[in-house]
Biopython code that builds the backbone (N, CA, C, O; Angstrom):
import numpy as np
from Bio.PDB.StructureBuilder import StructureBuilder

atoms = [
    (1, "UNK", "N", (27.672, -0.902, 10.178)),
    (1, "UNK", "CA", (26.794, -0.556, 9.065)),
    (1, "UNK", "C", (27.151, 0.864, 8.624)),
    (1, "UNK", "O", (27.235, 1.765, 9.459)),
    (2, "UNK", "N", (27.407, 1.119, 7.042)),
    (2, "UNK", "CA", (27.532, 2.092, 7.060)),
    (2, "UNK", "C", (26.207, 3.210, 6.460)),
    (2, "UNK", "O", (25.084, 2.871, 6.087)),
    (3, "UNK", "N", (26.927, 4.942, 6.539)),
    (3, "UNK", "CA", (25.251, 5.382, 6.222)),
    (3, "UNK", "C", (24.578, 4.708, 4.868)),
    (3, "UNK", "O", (23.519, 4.081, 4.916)),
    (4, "UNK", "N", (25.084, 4.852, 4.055)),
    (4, "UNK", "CA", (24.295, 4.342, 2.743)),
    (4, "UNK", "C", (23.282, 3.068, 3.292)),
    (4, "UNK", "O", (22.057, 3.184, 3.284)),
    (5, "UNK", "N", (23.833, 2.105, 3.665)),
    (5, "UNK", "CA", (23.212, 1.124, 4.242)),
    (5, "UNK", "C", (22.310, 1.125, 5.091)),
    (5, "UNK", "O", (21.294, 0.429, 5.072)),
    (6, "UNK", "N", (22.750, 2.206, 6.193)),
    (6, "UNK", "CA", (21.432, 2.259, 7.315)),
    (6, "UNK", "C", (20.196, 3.239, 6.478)),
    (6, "UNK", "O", (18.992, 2.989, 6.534)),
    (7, "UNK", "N", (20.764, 4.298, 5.770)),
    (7, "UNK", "CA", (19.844, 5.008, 5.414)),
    (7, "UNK", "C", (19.239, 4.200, 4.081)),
    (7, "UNK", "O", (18.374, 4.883, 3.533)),
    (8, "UNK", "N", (19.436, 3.135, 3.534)),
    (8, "UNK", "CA", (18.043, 2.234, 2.642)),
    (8, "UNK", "C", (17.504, 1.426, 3.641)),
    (8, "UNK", "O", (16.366, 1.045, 3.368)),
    (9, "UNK", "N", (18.055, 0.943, 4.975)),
    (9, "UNK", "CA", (17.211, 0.109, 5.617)),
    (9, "UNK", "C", (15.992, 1.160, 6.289)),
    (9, "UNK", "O", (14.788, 0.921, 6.375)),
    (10, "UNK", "N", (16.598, 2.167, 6.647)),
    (10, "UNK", "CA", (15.519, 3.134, 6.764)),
    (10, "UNK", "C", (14.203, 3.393, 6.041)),
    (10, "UNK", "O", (13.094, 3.400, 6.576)),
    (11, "UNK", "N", (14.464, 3.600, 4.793)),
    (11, "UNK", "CA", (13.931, 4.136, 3.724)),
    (11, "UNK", "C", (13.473, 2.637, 3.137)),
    (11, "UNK", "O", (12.784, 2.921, 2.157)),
    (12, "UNK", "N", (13.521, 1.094, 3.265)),
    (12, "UNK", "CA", (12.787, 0.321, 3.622)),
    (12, "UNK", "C", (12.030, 0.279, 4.322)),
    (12, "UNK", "O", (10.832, 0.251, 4.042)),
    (13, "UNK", "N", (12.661, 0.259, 5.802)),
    (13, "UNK", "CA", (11.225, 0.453, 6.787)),
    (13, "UNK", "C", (10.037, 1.848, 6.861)),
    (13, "UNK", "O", (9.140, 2.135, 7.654)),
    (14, "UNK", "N", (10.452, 2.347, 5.888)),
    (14, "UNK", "CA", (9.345, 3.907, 5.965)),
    (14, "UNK", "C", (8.781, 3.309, 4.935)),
    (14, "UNK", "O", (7.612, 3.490, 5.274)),
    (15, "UNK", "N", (8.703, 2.678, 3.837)),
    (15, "UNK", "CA", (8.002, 1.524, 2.700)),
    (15, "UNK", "C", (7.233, 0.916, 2.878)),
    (15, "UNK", "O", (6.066, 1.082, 2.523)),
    (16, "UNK", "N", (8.005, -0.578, 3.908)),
    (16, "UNK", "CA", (7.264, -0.962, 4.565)),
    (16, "UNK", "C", (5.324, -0.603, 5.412)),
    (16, "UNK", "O", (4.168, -0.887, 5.099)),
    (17, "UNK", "N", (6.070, 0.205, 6.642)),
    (17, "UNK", "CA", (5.206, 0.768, 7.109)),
    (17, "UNK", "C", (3.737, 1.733, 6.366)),
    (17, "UNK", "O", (2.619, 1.805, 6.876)),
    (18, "UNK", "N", (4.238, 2.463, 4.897)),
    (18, "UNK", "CA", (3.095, 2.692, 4.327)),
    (18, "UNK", "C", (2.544, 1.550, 3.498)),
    (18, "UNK", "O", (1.428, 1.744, 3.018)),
    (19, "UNK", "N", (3.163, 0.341, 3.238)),
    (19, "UNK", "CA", (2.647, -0.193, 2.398)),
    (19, "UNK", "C", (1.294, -1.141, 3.482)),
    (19, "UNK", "O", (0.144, -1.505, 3.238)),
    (20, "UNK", "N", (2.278, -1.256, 4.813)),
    (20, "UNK", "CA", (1.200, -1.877, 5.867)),
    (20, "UNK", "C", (-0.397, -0.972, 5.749)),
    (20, "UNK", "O", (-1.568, -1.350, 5.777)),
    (21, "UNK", "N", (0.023, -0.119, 5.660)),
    (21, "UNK", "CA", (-0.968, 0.956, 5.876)),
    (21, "UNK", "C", (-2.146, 0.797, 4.692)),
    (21, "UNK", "O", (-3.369, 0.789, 4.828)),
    (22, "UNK", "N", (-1.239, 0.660, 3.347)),
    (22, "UNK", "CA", (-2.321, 0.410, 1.885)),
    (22, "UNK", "C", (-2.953, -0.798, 2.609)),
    (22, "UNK", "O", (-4.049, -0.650, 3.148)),
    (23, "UNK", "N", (-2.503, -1.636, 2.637)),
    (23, "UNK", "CA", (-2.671, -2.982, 3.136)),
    (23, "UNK", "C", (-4.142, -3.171, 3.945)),
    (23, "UNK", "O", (-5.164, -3.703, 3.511)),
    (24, "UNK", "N", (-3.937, -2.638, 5.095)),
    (24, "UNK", "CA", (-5.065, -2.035, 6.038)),
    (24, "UNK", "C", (-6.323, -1.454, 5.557)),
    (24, "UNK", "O", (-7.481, -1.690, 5.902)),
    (25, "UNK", "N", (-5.786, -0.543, 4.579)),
    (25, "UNK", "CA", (-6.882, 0.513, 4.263)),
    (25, "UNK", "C", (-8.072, -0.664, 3.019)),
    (25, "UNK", "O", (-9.281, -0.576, 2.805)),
    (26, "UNK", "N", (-6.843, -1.829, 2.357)),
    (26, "UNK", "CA", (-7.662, -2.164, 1.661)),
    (26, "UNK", "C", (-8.838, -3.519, 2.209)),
    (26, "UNK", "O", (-9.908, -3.941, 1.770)),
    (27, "UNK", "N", (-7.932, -3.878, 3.408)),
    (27, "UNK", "CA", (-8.729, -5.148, 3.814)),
    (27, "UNK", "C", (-9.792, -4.115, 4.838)),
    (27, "UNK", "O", (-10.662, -4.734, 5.450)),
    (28, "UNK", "N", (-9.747, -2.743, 5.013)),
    (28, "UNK", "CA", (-10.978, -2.196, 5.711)),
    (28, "UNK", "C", (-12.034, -2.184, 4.421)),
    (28, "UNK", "O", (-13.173, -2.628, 4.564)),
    (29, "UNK", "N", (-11.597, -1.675, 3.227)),
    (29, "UNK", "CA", (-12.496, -0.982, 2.172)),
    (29, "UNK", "C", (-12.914, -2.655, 1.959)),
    (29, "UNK", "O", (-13.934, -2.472, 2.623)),
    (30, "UNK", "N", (-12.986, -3.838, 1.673)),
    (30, "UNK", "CA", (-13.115, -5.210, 1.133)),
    (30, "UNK", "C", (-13.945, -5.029, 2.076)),
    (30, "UNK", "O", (-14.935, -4.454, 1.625)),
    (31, "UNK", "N", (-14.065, -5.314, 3.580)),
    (31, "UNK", "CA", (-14.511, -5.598, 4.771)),
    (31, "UNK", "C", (-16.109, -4.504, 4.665)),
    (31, "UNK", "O", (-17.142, -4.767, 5.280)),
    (32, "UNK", "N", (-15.957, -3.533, 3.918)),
    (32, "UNK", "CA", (-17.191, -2.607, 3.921)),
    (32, "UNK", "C", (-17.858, -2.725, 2.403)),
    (32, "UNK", "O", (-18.803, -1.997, 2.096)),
    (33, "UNK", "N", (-17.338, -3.627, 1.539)),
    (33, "UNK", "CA", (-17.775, -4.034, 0.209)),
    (33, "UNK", "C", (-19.195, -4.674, -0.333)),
    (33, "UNK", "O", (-19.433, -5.872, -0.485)),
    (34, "UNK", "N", (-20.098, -3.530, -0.590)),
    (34, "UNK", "CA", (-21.734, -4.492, -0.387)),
    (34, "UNK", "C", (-21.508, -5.788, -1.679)),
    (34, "UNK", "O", (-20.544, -5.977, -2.421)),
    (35, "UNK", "N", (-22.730, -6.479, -1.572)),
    (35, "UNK", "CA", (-22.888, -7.572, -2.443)),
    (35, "UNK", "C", (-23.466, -7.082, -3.974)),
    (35, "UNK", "O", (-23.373, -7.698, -5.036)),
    (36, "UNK", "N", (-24.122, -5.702, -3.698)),
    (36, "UNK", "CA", (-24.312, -5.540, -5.057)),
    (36, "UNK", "C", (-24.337, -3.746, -4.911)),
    (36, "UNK", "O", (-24.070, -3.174, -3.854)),
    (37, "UNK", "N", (-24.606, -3.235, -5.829)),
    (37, "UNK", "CA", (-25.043, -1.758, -6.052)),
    (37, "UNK", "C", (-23.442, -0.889, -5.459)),
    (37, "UNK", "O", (-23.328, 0.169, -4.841)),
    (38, "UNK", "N", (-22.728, -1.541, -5.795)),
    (38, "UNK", "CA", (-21.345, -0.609, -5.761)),
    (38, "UNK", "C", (-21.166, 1.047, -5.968)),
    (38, "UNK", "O", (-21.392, 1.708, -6.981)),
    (39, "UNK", "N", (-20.793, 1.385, -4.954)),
    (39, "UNK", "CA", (-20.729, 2.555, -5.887)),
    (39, "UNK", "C", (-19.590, 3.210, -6.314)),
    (39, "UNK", "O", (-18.509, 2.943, -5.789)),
    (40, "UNK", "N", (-19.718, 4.347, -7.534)),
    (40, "UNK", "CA", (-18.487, 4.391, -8.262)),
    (40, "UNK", "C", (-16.774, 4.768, -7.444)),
    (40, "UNK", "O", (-15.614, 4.574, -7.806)),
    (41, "UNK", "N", (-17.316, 5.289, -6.398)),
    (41, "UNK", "CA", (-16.843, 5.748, -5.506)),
    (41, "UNK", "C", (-15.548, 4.956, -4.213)),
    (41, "UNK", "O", (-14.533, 5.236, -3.576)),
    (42, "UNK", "N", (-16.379, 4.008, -4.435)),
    (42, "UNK", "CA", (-15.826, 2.462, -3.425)),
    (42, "UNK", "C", (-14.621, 2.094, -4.458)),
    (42, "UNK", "O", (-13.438, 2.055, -4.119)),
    (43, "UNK", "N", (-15.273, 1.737, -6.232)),
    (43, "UNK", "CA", (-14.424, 1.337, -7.022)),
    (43, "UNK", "C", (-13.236, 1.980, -7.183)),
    (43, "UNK", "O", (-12.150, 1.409, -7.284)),
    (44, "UNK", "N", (-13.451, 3.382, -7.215)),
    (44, "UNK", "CA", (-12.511, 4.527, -7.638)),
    (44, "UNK", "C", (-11.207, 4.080, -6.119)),
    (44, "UNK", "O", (-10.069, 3.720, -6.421)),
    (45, "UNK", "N", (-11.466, 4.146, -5.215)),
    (45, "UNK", "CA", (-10.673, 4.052, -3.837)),
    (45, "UNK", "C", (-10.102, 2.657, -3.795)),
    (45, "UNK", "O", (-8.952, 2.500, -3.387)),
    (46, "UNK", "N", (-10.867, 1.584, -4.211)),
    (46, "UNK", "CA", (-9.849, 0.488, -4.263)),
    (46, "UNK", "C", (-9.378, -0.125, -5.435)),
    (46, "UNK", "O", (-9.135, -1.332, -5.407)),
    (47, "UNK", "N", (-9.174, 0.685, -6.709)),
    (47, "UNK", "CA", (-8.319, 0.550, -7.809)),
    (47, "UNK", "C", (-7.088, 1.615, -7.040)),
    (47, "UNK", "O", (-5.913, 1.247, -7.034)),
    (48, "UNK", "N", (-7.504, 2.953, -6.407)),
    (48, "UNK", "CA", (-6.318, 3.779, -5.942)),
    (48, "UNK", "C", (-5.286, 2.688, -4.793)),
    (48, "UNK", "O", (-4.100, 2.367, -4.880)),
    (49, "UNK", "N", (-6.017, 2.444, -4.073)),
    (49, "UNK", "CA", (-4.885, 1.392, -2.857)),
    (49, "UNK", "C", (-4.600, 0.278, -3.452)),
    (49, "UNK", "O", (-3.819, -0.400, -2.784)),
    (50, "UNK", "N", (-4.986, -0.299, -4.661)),
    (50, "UNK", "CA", (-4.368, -1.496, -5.284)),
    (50, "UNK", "C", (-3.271, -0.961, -6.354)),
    (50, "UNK", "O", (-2.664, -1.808, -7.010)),
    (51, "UNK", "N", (-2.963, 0.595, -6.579)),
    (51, "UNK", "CA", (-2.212, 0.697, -7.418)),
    (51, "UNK", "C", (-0.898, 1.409, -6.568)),
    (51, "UNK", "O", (0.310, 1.384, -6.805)),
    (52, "UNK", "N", (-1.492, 1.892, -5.744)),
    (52, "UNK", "CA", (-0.283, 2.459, -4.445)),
    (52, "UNK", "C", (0.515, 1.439, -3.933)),
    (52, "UNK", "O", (1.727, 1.605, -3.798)),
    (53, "UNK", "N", (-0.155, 0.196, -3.575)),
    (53, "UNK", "CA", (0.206, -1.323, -2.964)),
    (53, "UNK", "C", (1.291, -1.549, -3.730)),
    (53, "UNK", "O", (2.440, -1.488, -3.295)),
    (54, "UNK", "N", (0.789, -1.997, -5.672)),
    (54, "UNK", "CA", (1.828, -1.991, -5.975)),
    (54, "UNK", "C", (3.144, -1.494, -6.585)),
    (54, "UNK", "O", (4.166, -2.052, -6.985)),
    (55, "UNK", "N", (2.571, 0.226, -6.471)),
    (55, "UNK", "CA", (3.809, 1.090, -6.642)),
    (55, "UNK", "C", (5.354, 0.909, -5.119)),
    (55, "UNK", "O", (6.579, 0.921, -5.244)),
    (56, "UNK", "N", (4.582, 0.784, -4.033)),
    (56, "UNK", "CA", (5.189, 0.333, -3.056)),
    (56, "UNK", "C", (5.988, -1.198, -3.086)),
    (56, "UNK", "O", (7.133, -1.562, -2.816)),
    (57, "UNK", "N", (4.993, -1.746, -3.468)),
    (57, "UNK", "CA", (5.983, -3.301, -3.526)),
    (57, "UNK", "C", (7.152, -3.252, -4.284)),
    (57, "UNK", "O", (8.246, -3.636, -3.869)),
    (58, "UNK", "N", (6.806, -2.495, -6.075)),
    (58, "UNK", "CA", (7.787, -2.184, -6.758)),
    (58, "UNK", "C", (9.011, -1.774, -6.240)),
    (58, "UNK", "O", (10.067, -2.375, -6.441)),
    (59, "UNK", "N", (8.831, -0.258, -5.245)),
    (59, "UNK", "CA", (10.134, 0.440, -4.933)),
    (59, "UNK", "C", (11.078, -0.640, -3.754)),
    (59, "UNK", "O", (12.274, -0.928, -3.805)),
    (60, "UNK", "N", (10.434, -0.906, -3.126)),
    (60, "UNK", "CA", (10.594, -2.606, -2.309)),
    (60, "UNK", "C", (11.743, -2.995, -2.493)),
    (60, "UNK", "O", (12.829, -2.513, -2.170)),
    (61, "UNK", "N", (11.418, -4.035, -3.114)),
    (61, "UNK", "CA", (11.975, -4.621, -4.406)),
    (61, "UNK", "C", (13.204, -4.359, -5.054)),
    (61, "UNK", "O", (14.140, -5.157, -5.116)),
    (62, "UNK", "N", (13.176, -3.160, -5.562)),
    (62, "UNK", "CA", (14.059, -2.157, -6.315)),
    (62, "UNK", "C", (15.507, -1.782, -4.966)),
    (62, "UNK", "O", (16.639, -1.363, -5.209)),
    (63, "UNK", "N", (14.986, -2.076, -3.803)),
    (63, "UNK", "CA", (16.014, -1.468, -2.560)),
    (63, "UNK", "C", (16.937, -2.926, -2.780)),
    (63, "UNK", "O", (17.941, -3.130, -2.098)),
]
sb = StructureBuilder()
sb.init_structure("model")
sb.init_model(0)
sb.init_chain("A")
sb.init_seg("    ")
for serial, (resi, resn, name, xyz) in enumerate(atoms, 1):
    if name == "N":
        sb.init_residue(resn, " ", resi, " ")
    sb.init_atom(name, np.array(xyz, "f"), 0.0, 1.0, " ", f" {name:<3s}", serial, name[0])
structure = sb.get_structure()
């Protein structure tokens, strides 16, 4: 393997691993999601990890 190669599989798996992380953060924030009286606050944090998710999938992708 040469560097170019090891260093995108790298730079995949460092992707990866944060995207696990959006991933996590969002099935915690869902998991703490009341049935009503939202607050703006909850919304604001999981429009942010649903747009990180798929800025990550994008660069992904792009490797």
């Amino acid at each position: 393997m040469d560097d170019k190669s090891q260093e995108q599989q790298l730079k995949r798996q460092e992707l990866q691993r944060q995207l696990n992380e959006v991933e996590n953060k969002l099935a915690d924030l869902k998991a703490r999601w009341p049935y009503h009286s939202v607050q703006p606050r909850l919304v604001a944090e999981r429009e942010d990890l649903e747009e990180e998710r798929e800025r990550l999938l994008n660069l992904i992708k792009s490797l």
